[in-house]
C-alpha positions as CSV (number, residue, x, y, z in Angstrom):
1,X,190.5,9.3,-81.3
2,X,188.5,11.7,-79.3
3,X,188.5,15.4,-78.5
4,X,191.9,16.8,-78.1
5,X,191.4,18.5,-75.2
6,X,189.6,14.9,-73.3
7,X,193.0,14.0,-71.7
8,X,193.8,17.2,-69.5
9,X,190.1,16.9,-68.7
10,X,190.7,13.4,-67.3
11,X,193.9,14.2,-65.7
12,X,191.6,17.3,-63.5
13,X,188.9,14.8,-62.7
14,X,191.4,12.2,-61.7
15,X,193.3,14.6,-59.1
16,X,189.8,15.9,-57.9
17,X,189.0,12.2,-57.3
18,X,191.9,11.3,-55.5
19,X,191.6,14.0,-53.2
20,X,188.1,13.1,-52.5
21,X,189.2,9.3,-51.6
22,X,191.9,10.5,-49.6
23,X,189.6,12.6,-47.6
24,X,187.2,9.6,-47.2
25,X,189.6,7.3,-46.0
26,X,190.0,8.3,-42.6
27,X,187.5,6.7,-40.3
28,X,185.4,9.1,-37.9
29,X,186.1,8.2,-34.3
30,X,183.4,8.5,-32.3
31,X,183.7,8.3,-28.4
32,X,181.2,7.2,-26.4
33,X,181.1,9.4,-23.1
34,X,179.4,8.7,-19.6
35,X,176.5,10.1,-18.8
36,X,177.6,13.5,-17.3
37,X,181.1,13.7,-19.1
38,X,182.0,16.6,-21.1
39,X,185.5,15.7,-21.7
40,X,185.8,15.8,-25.7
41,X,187.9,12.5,-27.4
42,X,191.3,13.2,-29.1
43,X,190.4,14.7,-32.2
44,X,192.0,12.8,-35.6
45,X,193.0,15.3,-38.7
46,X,192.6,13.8,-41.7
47,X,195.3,13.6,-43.8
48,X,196.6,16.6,-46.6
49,X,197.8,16.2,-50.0
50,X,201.4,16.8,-50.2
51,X,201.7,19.9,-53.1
52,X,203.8,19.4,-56.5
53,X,204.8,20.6,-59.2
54,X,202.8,21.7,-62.2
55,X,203.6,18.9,-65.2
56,X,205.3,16.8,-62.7
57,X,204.5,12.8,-62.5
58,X,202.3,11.6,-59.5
59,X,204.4,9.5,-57.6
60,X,202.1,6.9,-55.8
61,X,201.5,6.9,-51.9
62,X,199.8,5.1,-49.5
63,X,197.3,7.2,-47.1
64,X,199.5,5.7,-44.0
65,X,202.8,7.2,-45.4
66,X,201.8,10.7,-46.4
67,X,203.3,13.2,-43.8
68,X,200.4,15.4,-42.0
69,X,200.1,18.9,-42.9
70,X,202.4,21.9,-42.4
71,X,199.6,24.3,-41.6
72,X,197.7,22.1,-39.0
73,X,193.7,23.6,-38.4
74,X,194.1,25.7,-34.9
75,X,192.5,24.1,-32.0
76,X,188.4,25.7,-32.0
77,X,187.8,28.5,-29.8
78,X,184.2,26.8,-28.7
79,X,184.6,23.4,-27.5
80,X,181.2,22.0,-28.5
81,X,181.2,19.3,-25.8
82,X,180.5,22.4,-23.5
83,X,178.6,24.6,-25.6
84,X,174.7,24.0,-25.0
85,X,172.0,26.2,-26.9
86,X,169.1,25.4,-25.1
87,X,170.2,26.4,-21.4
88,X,168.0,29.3,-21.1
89,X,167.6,29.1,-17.2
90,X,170.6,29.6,-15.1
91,X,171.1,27.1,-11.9
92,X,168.1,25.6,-13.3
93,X,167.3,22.3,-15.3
94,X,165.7,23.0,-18.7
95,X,162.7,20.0,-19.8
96,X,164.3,18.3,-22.7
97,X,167.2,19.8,-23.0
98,X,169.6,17.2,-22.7
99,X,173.1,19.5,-22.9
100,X,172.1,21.3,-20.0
101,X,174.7,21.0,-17.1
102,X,171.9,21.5,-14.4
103,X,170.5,18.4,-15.6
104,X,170.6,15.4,-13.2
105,X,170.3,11.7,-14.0
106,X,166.8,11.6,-12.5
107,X,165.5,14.7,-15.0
108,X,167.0,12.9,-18.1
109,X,164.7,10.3,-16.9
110,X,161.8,12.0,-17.6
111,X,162.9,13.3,-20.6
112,X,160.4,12.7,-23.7
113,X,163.5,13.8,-26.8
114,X,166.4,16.1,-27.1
115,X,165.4,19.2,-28.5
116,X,168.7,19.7,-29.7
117,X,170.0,16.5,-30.7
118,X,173.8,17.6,-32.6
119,X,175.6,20.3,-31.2
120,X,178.5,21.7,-33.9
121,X,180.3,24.8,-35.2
122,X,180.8,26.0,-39.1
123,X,179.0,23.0,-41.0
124,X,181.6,24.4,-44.1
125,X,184.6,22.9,-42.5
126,X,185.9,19.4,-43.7
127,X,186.4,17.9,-40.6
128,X,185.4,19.2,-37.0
129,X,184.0,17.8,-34.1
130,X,180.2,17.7,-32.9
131,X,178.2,16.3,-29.8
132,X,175.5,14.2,-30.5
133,X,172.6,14.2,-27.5
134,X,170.1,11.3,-27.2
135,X,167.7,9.2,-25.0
136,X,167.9,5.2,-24.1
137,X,164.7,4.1,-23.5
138,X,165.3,1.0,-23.1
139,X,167.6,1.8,-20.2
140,X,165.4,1.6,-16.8
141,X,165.1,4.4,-16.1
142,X,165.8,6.0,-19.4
143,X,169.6,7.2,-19.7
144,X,170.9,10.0,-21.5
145,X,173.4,9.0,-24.2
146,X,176.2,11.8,-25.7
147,X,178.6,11.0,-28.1
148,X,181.8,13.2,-29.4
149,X,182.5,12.1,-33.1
150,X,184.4,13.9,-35.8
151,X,181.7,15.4,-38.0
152,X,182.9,14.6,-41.9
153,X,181.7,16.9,-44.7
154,X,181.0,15.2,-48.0
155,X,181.3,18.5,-50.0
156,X,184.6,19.2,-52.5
157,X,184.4,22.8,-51.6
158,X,185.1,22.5,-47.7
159,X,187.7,24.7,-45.5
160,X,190.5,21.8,-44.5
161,X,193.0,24.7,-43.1
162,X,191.8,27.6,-41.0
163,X,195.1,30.1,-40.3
164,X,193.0,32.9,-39.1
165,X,192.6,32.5,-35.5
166,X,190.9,35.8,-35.1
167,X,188.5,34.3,-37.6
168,X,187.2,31.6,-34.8
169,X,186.3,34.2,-32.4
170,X,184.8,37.8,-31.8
171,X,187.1,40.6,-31.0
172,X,186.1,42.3,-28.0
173,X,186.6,46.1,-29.0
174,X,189.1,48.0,-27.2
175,X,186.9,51.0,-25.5
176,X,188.7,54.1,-25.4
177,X,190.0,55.6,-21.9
178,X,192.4,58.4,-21.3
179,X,195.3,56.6,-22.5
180,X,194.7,55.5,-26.0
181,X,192.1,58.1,-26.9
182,X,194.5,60.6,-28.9
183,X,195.6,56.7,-30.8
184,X,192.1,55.7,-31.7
185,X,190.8,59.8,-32.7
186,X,193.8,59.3,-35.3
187,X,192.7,55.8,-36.5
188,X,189.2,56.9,-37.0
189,X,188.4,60.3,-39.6
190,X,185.2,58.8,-40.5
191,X,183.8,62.2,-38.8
192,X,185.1,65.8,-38.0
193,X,183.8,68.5,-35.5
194,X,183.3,71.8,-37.3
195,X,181.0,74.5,-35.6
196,X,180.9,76.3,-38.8
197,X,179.4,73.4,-40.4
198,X,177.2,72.5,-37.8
199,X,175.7,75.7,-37.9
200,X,175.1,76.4,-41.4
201,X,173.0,72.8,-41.6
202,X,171.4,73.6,-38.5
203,X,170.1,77.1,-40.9
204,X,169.2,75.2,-43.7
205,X,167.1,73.2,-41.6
206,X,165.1,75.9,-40.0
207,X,164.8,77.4,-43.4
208,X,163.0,74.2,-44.0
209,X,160.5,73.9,-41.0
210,X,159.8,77.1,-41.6
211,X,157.6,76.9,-45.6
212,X,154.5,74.7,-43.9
213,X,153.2,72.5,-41.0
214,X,153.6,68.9,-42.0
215,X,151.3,66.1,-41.0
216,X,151.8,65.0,-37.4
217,X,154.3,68.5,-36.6
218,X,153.6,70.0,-33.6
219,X,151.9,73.8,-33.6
220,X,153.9,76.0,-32.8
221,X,153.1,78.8,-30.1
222,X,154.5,82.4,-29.7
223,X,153.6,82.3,-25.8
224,X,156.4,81.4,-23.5
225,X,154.1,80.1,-20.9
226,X,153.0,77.2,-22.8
227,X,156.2,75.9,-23.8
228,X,156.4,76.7,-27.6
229,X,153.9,74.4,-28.7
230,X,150.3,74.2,-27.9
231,X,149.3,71.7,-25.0
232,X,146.3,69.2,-25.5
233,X,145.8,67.5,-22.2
234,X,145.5,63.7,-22.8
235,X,145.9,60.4,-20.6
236,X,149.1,58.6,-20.9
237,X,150.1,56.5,-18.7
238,X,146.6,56.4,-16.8
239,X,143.4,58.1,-16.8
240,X,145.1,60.9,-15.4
241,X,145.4,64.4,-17.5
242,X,148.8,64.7,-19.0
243,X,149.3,68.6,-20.0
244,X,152.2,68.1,-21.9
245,X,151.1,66.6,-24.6
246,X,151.8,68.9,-27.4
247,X,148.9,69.0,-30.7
248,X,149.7,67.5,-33.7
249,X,149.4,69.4,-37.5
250,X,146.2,67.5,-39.3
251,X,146.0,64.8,-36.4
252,X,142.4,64.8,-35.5
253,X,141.5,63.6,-31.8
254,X,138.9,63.5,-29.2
255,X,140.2,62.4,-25.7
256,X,138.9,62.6,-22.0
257,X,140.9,62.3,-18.7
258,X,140.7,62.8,-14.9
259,X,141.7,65.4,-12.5
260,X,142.8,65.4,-8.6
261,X,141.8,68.8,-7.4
262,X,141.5,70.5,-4.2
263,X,137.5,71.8,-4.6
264,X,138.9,74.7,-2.4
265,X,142.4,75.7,-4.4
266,X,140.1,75.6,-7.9
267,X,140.7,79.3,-8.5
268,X,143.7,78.8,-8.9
269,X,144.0,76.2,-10.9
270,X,145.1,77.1,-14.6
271,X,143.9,73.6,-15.8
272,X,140.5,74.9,-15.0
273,X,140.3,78.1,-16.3
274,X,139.1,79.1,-19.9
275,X,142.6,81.5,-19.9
276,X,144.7,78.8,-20.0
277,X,143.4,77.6,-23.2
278,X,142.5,80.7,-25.2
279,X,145.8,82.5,-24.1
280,X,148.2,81.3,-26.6
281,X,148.7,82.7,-29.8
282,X,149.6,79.9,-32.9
283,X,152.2,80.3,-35.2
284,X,150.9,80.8,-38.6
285,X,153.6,78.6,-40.3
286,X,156.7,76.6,-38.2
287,X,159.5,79.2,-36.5
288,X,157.6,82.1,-38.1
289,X,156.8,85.9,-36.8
290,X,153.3,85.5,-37.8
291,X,150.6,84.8,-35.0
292,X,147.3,83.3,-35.5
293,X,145.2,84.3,-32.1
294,X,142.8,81.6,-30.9
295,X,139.7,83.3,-30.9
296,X,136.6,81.9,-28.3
297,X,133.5,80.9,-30.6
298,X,130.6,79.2,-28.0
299,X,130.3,79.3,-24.1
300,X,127.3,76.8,-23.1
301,X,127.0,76.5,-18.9
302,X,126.3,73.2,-17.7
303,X,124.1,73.5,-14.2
304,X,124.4,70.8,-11.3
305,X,121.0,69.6,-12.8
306,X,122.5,69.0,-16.1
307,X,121.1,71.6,-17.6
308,X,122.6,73.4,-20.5
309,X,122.3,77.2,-21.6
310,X,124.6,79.3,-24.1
311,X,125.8,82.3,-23.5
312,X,125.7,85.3,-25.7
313,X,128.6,86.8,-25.1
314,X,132.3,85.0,-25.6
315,X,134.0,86.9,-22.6
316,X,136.6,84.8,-20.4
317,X,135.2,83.9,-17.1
318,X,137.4,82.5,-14.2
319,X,136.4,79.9,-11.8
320,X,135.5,81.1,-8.4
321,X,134.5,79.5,-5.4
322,X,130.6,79.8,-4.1
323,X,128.1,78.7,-1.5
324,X,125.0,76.1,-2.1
325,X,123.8,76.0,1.4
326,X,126.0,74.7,3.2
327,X,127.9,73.0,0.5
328,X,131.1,74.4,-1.5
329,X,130.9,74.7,-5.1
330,X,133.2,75.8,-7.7
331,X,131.2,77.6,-11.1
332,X,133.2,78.4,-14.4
333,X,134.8,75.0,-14.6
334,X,136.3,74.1,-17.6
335,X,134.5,70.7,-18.4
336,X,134.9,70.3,-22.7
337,X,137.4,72.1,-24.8
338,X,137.0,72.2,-28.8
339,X,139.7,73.4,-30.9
340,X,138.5,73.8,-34.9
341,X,142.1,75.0,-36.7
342,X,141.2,76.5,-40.3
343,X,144.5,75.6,-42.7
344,X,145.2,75.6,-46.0
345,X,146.6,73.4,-48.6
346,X,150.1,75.3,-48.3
347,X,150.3,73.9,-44.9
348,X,149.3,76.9,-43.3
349,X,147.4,77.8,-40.2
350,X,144.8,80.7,-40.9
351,X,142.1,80.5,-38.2
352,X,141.7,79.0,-34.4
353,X,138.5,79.0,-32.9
354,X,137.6,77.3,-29.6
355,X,134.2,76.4,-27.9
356,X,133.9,76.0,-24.4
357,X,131.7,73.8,-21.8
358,X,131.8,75.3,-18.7
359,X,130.0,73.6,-15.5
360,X,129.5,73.6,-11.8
361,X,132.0,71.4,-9.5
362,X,131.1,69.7,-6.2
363,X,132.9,67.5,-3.9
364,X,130.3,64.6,-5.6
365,X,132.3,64.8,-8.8
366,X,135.9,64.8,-7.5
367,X,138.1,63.8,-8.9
368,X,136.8,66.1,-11.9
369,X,136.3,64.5,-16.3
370,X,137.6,66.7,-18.4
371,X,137.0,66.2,-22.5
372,X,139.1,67.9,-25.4
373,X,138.9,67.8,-29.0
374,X,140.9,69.1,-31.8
375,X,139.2,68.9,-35.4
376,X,141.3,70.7,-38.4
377,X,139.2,72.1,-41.1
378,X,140.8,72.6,-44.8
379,X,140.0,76.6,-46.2
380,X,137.8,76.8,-48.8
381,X,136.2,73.4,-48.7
382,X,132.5,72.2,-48.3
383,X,132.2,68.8,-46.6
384,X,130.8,66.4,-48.9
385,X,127.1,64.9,-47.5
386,X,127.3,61.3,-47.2
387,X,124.7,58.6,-47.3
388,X,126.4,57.0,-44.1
389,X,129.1,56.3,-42.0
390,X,129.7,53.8,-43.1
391,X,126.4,51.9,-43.9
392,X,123.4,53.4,-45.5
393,X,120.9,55.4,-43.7
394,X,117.0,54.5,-44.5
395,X,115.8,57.9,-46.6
396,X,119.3,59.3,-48.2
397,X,120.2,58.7,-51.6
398,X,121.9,55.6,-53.2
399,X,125.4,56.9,-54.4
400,X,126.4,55.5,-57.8
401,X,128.3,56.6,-60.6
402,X,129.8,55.0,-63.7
403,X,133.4,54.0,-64.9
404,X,134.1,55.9,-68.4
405,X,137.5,52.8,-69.0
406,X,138.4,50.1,-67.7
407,X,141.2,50.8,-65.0
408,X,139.8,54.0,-63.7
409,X,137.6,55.5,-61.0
410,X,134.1,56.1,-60.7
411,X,132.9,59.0,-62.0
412,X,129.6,60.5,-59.9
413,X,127.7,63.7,-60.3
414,X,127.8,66.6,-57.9
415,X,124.0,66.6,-57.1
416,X,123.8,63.3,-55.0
417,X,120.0,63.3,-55.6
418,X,120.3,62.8,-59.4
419,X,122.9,59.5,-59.5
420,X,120.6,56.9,-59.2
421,X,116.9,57.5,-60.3
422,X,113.9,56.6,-61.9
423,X,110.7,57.9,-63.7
424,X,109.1,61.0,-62.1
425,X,105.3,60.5,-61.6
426,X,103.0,64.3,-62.1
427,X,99.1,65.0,-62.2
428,X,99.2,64.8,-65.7
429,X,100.3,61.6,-66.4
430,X,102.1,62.9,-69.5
431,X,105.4,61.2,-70.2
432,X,106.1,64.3,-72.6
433,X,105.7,66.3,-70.0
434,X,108.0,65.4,-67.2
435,X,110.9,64.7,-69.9
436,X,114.0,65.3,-67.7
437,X,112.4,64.9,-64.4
438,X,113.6,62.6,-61.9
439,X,113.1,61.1,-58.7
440,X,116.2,59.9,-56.6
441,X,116.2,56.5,-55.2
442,X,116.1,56.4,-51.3
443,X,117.4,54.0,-49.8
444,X,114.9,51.5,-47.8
445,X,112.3,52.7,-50.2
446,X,110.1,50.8,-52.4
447,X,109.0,53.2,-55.0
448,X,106.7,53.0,-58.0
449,X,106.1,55.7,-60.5
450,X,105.0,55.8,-64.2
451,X,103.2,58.3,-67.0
452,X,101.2,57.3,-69.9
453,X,102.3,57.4,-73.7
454,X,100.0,58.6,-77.0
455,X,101.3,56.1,-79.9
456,X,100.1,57.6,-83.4
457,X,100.7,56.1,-86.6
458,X,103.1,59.5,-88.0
459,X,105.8,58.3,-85.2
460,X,107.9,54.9,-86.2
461,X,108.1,52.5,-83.9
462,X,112.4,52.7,-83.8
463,X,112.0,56.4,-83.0
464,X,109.0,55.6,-80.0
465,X,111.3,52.8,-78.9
466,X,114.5,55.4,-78.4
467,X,112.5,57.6,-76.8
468,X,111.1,55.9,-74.0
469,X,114.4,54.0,-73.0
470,X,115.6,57.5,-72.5
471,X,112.7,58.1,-70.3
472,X,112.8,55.2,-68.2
473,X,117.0,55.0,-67.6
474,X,117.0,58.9,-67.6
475,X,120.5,60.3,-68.6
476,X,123.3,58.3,-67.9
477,X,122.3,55.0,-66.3
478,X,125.0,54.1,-63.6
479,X,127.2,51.3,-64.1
480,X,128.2,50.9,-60.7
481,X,126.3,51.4,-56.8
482,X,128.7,52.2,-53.7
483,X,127.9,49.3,-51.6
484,X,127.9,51.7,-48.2
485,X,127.1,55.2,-47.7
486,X,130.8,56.8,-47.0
487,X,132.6,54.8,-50.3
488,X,135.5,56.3,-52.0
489,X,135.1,56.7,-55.6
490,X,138.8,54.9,-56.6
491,X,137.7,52.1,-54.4
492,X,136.9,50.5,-57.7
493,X,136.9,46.8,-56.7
494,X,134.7,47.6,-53.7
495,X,131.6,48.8,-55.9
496,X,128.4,46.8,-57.2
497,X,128.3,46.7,-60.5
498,X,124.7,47.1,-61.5
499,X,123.3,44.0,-64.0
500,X,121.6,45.5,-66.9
501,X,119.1,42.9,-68.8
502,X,115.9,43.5,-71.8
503,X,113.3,40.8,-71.3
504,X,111.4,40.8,-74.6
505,X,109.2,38.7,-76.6
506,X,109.8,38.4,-80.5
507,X,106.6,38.8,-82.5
508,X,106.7,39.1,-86.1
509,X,105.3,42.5,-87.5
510,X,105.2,43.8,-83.5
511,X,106.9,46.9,-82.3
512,X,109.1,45.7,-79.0
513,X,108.2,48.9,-77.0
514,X,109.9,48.9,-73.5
515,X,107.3,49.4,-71.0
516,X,109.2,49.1,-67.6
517,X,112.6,49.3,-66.1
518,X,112.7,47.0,-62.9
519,X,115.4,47.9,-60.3
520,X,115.6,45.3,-57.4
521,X,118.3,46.3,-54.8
522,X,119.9,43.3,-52.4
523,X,121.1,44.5,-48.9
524,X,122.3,42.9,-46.1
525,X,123.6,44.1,-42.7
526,X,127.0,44.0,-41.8
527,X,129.5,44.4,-38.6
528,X,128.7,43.7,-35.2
529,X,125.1,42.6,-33.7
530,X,125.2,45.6,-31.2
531,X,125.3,48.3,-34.7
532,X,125.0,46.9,-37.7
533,X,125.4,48.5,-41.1
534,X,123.3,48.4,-44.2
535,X,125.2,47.2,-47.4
536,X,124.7,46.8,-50.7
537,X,125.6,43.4,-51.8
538,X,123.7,43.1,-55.7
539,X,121.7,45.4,-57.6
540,X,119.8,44.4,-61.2
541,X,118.0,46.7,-63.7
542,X,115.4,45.0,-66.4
543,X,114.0,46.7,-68.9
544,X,110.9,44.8,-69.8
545,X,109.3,44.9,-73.2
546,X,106.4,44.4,-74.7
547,X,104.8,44.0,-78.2
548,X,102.2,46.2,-80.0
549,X,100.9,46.1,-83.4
550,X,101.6,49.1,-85.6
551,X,99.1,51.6,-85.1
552,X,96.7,51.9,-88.3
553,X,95.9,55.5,-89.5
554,X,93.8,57.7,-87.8
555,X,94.0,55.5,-84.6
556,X,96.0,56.1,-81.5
557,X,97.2,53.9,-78.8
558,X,97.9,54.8,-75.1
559,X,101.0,52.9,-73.4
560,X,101.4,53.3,-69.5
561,X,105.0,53.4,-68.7
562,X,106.3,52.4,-65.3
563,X,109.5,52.3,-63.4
564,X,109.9,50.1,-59.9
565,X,112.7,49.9,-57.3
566,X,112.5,47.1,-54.5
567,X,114.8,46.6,-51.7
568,X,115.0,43.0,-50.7
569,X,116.8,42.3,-47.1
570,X,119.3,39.2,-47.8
571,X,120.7,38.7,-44.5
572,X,121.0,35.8,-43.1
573,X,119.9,34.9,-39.1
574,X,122.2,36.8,-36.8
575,X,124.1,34.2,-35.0
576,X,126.4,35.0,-31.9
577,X,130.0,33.2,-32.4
578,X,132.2,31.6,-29.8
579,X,135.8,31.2,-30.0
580,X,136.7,27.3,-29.9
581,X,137.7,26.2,-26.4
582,X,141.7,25.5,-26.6
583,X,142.5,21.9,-27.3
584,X,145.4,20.8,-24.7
585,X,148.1,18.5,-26.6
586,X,150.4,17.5,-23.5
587,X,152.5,14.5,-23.2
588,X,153.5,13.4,-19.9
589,X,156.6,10.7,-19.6
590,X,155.4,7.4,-18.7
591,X,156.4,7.1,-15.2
592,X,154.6,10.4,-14.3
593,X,152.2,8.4,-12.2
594,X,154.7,6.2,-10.8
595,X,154.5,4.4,-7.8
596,X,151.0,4.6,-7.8
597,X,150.0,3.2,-11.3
């Protein structure tokens, strides 16, 4: 005997069985259409299990006899004979699409496929109908071919009864109008108008703007004629000077634009006037009482010759019409404007200062460049000299540093001359004497320095050998070299890691003295073939060794010690790159030619 609880097992897989067979009884009847029919065939329900009783015995049925369902599925909203996905183009036929009503006999003829070969609706229903779109080519000239079948779905877990007719369609909301608005305002308390409310979030908000200037805010003005924010001209749309563009907090940018100007109406003008710039007062933090003034730093006068001379004092001049002969010039015309905003790291403006280019206008240089350019400069800070932007630059330093554990940044002294360098050479040749001293490694520079050493026999050779590894790698040797001159230090993966090896030859009763520390820096250049930039692709340090005999009493050996650094150019041949031309796949039908071929 098996399992006891086999049987009821059997008796579920037996009913799930029987309503599988007598859901795959019923032939599909599919309807072959003309050409440009749409009319769909008399769909054919499949037949429904009649429901029983729990515990009651199956009575056997034949498929024929069974009476259809109560709950018959409601006719589909979308007739799929109609519906046509790829009729993009209205009143117009669209290549390969072989649903499209605009279609004539002739374009199915040049038809290469269907692109959409089975139109149907929800693939989860057990029985529905779908339009089935190909091509006869055997058919001179080639015929379209549409079929309307009833689409079966194999699956056990299918829909056979829909009874929510809303279901097969969208709802077209109702839109409110003066009759049913008070009906749908009492439907809907998803919101509520309270002024109160309104007000007090509106308070905490300003409360808010008002602790610091966030990135990308716009400063804030106390002078009503500017429009509560300060104006930096740009080009929008077109080369043309847009004045309403208001400055961003932190958002450094360096624009020029045009101006149309009557040369004769240029004293008036505000555009051109240093005024119109220097006027406003900033607003030391957002909706605030405190005012930072914009204070004028540098006037340089630009002649008609080009020429350029600074001015000592920093008063505002206005532009005013003058006489060259008999040609009319305009002088104190605002050509460059450079705002340098001081904040600090509480998001605060403290200082404005703004530099002026002012020039001579002539009918020649109508209509008139201007340039502008906002910089923001943190309080308190010292930029940080770089070795380039971005490559390196032939004379500065090579930045390096080292990584203290695995995972975090690089580590680099403050004094970029001291992070990568070598043996420092003086007159006395004593390497005693320059203990400590360094020389920085330039980039682009092959150096070569070195001292000489007094070996006695009172010093061992362990404590000779520890001391002139110190003087060659110097304190802390770096374990990594930025590979351009402007690298962040937790740019980690971006570094060269700098290849350390001793080359030494074993002799028994020898002291292995080091002797030389060998530094060979690979660079390449990198970017475009207009500016390219020096990088650092490999650098390797060897310490070279050397064997001595002891030193007997009495005697005394000297040892020159050297260090060497040697910049080796591995670039390959520049080589100017073109794109590929485009490679045309097109097929054309086989008649295209027809009647001449």
């Amino acid at each position: 005997m098996g399992p006891p609880g086999l049987a009821p097992l059997l008796l579920v897989l037996q009913g799930c069985w029987a309503s599988v067979s007598a859901q795959d009884g019923v032939t599909p009847a599919a309807t072959t259409k003309d050409l440009n029919s749409t009319e769909p065939a008399p769909a054919t329900l499949g037949p429904s299990l009649s429901p029983r009783t729990p515990g009651a015995p199956r009575t056997p049925e034949s498929p024929r006899t069974r009476e259809p369902s109560s709950h018959p599925r409601p006719t589909p909203v979308t007739d799929v004979a109609a519906l046509c996905v790829c009729d993009l183009s209205p009143a117009q036929c669209d290549v390969n699409c072989c649903c499209d009503p605009d279609c004539s006999s002739m374009d199915f003829s040049v038809f290469s496929a269907c692109s959409v070969p089975l139109v149907m609706g929800d693939s989860q229903f057990c029985s529905q109908k779908a339009a089935i779109y190909s091509l006869n080519f055997t058919a001179n000239p080639p015929q379209r071919v549409f079929k309307l079948i009833d689409q079966i779905n194999p699956s056990i877990f299918c829909i056979h009864i829909t009874n929510y007719k809303p279901a097969l369609s969208f709802i077209n909301p109702e839109v409110p109008d003066e009759n049913n608005f008070d009906r749908l305002m009492k439907m809907s308390a998803g919101f509520t108008l309270n002024a109160e409310l309104d007000s007090s979030f509106s308070t905490k908000l300003d409360a808010a703007n008002t602790a610091k200037y966030e990135y990308g805010a716009q400063l804030q003005t106390s002078n009503d004629s500017s429009g509560s924010f300060l104006r930096f001209p740009s080009p929008l749309m077109s080369s043309l000077c847009t004045d309403d563009n208001p400055a961003a907090f932190l958002v450094n940018q360096a624009v020029k634009c045009t101006r149309r100007i009557n040369l004769e109406q240029c004293e008036e003008i505000e555009a051109l006037s240093m005024a119109h710039y220097s006027s406003p007062t900033i607003l030391r933090v957002p909706n605030s009482g405190v005012e930072v003034p914009i204070t004028i730093q540098s006037i340089v006068i630009q002649s008609l010759n080009k020429t350029l001379t600074r001015l000592e004092h920093t008063d505002v001049l206005w532009p005013a019409l003058a006489s060259a002969g008999q040609e009319r010039i305009c002088i104190n015309v605002v050509l460059e404007v450079k705002y340098s905003l001081t904040y600090t790291d509480a998001g605060e403006i403290t200082k404005a200062a703004l530099s002026f280019l002012l020039g001579t206008v002539s009918s020649a240089v109508i209509p008139l460049q201007q340039k502008f350019e906002i910089h923001f400069i943190q309080q308190e800070t010292e930029p940080v000299p770089l070795s380039g932007n971005p490559g390196y630059v032939v004379g500065l330093p090579v930045a390096a540093g080292f990584q203290p554990q695995k995972g975090s940044g690089i580590i680099q002294t403050a004094n970029r001359f001291g992070q990568l360098t070598i043996l420092h050479s003086s007159a006395e040749q004593d390497c005693l004497a320059v203990e400590g001293m360094r020389t920085p490694v330039l980039f682009g520079y092959n150096m070569q320095s070195g001292c000489k050493l007094r070996l006695s026999s009172t010093i061992p050779c362990r404590l000779v050998v520890r001391k002139v590894k110190d003087l060659l790698r110097g304190q802390g040797f770096p374990d990594y070299v930025a590979p351009f001159g402007n690298s962040q230090a937790q740019d980690v993966l971006d570094w060269v890691p700098v290849h350390f090896t001793t080359l030494s030859s074993n002799v028994k009763d020898f002291c292995q003295l080091p002797v030389a520390l060998v530094i060979e820096v690979k660079w390449t250049k990198y970017g475009s073939l207009l500016n390219p930039q020096a990088r650092i692709v490999n650098v390797t340090a060897k310490l070279i060794s050397s064997s001595f005999p002891e030193a007997s009493a009495g005697n005394e050996r000297t040892v020159l010690i050297s260090s060497v650094v040697t910049f080796v150019a591995a670039s390959a041949p520049a080589e100017a790159g073109f794109r590929a031309r485009p490679a045309i796949n097109a097929r054309l039908p086989f008649n295209f030619f027809f009647p001449f071929v």
